[in-house]
N, C-alpha and C positions, 0 to 999 in steps of 0.2 A: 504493500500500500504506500502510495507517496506522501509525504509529510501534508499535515494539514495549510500548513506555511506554504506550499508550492504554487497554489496559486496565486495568491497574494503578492509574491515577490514576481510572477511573471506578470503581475497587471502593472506593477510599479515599472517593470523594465518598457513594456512598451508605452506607457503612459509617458515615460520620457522620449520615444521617437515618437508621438503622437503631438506632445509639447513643441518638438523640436523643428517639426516641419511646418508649423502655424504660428510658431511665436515672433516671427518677424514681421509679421504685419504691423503691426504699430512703432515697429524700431527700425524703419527702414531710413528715417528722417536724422534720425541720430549716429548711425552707420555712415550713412552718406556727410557726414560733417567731419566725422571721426577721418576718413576715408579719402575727404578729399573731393568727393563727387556728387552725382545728383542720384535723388531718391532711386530713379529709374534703374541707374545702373548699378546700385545697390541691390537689387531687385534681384539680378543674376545670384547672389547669395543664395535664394529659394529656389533659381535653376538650376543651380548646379548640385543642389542636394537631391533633390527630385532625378533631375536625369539617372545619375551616377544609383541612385537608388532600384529605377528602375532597369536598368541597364547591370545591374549589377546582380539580381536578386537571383534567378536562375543559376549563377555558379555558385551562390553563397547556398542555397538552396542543398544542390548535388552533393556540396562539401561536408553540410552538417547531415545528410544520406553516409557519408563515407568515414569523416572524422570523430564523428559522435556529436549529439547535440547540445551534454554538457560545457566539452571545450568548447565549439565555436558559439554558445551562446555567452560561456562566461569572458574569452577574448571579447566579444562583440562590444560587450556591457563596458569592459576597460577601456575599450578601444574608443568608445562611443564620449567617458569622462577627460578622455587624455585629448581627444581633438576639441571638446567643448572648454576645455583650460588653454589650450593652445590658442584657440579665437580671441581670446583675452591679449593676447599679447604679440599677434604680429602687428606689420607697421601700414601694409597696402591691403588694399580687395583685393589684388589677384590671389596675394596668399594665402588670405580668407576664404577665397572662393575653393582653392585646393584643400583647404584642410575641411572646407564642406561638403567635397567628396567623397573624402575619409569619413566624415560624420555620416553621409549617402550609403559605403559601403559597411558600413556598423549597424545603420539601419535594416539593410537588404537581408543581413546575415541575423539579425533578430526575429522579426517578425515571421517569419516561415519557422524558422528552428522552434520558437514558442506553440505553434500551433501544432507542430511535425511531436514535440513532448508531450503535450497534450493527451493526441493521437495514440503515442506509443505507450500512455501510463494510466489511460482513466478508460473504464470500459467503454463501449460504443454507447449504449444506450444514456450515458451521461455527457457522451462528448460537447454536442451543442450546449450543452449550460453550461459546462467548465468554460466550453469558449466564450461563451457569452461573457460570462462571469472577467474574462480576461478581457474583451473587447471594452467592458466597461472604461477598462481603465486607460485604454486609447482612448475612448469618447472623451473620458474628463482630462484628457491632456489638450485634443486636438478642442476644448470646449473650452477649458481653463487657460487655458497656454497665452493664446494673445493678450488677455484681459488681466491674468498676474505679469505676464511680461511689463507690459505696458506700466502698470503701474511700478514696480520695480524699475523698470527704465528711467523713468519720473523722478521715482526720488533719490535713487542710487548710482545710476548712470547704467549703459547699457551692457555693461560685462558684469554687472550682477545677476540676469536671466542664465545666461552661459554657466556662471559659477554654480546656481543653483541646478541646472540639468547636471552637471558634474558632480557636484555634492549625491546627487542622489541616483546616479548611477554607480555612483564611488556603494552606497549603503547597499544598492541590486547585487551588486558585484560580492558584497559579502555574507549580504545573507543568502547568495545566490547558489557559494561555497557550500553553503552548511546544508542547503534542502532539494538543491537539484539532483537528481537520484545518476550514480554513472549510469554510463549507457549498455543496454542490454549489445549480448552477440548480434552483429548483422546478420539482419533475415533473408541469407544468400541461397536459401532452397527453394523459393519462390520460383515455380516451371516458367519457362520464355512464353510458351505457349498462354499461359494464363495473362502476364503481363500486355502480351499482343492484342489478346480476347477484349482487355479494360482499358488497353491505348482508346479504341475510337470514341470508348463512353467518354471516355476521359477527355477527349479534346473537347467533345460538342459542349461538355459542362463549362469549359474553360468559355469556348465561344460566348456561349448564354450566360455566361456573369460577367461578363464582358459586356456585352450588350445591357445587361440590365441595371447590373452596377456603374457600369461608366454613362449611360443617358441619367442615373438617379444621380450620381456624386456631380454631373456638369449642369443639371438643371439645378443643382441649390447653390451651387456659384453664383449664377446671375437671380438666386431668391428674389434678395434684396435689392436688388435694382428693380426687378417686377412691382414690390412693394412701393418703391419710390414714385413710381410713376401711376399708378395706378391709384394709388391711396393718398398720394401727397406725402408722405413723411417723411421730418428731417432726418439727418443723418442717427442723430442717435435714439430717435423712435424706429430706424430701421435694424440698428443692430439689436434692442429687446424682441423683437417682432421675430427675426433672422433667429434668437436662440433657438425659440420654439421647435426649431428643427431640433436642434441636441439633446432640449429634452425629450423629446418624443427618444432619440436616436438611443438615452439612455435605459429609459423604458424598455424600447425592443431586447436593449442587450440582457434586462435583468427578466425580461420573460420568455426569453429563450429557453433554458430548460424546461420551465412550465410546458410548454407548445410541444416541447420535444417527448414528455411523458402524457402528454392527452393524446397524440394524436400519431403516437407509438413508430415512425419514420418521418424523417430529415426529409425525406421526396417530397410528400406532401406537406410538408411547412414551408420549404422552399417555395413551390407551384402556389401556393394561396399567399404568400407574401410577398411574389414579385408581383402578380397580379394586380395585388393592393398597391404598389409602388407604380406603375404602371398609370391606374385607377386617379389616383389620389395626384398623381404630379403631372397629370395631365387635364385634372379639373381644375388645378391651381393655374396649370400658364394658359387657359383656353378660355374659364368662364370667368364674366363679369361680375363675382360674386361680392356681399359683402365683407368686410374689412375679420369678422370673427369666422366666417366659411373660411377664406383663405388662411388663416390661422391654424383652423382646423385640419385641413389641409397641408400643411407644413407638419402638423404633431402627429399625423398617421402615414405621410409619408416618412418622417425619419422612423419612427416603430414600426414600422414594416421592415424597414430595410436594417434596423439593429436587431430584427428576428432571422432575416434573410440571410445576412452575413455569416454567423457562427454556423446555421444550418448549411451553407455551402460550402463554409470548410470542413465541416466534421464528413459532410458524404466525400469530398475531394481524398477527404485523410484515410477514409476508409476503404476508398476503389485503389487508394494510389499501392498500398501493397508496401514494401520496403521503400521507394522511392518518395514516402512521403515530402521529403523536405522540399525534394527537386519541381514537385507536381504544385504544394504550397507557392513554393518561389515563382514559380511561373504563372500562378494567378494572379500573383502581387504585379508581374509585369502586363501581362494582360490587361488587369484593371487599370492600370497608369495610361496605357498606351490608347485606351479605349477612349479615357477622361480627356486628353489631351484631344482627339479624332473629334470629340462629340463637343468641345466646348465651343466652336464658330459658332454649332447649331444651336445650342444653348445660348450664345448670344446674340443670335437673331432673334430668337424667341424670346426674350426680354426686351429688344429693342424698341416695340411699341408697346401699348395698353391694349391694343386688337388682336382680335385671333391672326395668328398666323402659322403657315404651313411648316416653320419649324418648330413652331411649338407642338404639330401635331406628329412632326416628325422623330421630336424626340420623345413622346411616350407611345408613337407605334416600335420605338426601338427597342423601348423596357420592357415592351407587350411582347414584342417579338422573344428576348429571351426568357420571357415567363413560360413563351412558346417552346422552346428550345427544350428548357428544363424538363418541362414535360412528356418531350416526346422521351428525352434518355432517362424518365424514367419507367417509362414503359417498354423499355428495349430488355 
């Protein structure tokens, strides 16, 4: 049995890459002072953590399949404090932007390995709510992150956010020692043939959260711009308005397991919660509703998609066979590469207060892979 501490300390680990890839928003002004330059090109900070992230995640993936997933989780976590202490103390952006790589490739090598642990220590019928459980704690980084940054920035300067990701990767890192269990022998009797049989399942799943999850994650990018125009509100009635996503999103994560013991497979949580994501983010960019529908709207599309999440990883975790980590890793790129394809479309579809064809274009996308799911699970 794994220590009761195990999950805990993996929500605190990604809670900190969750913190780390959204806490620049509000310090890109002070960066860019520090730096030398304008907000804009400060900006590249968050590209190049992002790329390097996604670009990265499929071999971090393969390696913690190979090396074990205590080592590269607990390098990851050190790796992850020694480049956020490092930001504190170069003199240009370029070298900022290189050690955000570093910080991109720490990221790549956590998040999949965390879920690939998971996979490998808590029975299947729990998995979704362990992940849930874990997801949490990205929600409340990538929810918290900008808004303690920010004020941290404020009154301490902007290498106090850095110092505190490092501080508490530094604490991941040690209680990470004491509860993450070593790693079991590699499950290398796994027949080819079988792995062959779950490749194709396995893509299409990849396909379809790809589709579903990157039309949800680039249609709440331009939320709050929908909100502005449609509703009038200032800027800072749009970011109350804008949370409503996370709380929903935190909701979905902490009723994941619930959903996963009522309705006894991951298949069918998935197919009824993309659905609703679908549903729900396609009534928000299309009708003229009012000010608390659209609300509405925002708080069951993030719980949809905080139930959706853990439940696609845990069926990934469970087709993938010994390759979890590498099958995880590749979702993570997926998802990236999707968000990135879908956000033009998600900003044309914020562009007016009218319906338009890419607003409907992006939740026939999410439909499509609610579609998708479906079909592989009836295969």
């Amino acid at each position: 049995m794994p220590s009761p501490f195990l999950l805990p300390v993996l929500a605190l680990a990604v809670c900190m890459v969750g913190a780390a890839e959204f806490m620049l928003a509000p310090m890109l002004a002070p960066l860019a002072s520090t730096f030398h330059t304008s907000p804009a090109h400060s900006s590249g900070l968050v590209s190049a953590y992002a790329l390097s992230y996604a670009a990265a995640a499929p071999l971090m993936g393969w390696l913690s399949d190979r090396a074990g997933r205590r080592r590269v989780l607990l390098v990851a976590t050190l790796l992850f404090a020694a480049d956020s202490i490092a930001l504190t103390l170069v003199p240009t952006l370029h070298a900022a932007m290189a050690l955000r790589i570093l910080g991109g490739l720490a990221a790549a090598a956590t998040i999949p390995t965390v879920f690939a642990l998971i996979a490998d220590r808590i029975p299947p019928a729990k998995q979704a709510g362990a992940m849930g459980s874990v997801m949490l704690g990205m929600t409340a980084g990538i929810a918290a992150g900008p808004a303690v940054a920010g004020l941290l920035t404020e009154a301490w300067g902007w290498r106090t956010p850095f110092l505190l990701i490092a501080g508490s990767c530094l604490v991941a890192f040690g209680a990470g020692w004491c509860v993450i269990p070593h790693d079991r022998p590699s499950a290398c009797t796994i027949k080819e043939s079988s792995i062959k049989k779950a490749g194709a399942g396995i893509f299409c799943l990849l396909l379809a959260k790809g589709a579903w999850n990157g039309s949800a994650v680039a249609g709440y990018v331009f939320a709050g711009e929908v909100l502005r125009m449609r509703y009038g509100l200032e800027v800072g009635a749009v970011g109350v308005a804008v949370s409503v996503f996370g709380l929903g999103l935190g909701v979905g994560n902490m009723l994941a397991g619930h959903c996963s013991r009522r309705y006894q497979r991951e298949e069918n949580i998935l197919v009824l919660a993309t659905v609703v994501i679908a549903c729900s983010m396609t009534l928000f960019l299309t009708a003229a509703t009012g000010l608390p529908v659209a609300l509405g709207c925002l708080l069951v599309w993030g719980a949809a998609l905080g139930i959706a999440a853990p439940a696609s990883t845990a069926i990934l975790a469970q087709r993938a066979g010994a390759n979890k980590g590498k099958v995880l890793a590749a979702s993570e790129s997926v998802n990236n590469v999707a968000v990135l394809m879908l956000l033009p479309v998600a900003a044309s579809a914020s562009a007016t207060s009218l319906i338009t064809p890419a607003a409907a274009l992006l939740g026939g996308i999410c439909l499509a892979g609610a579609i998708g799911s479906a079909t592989v699970r009836r295969r």
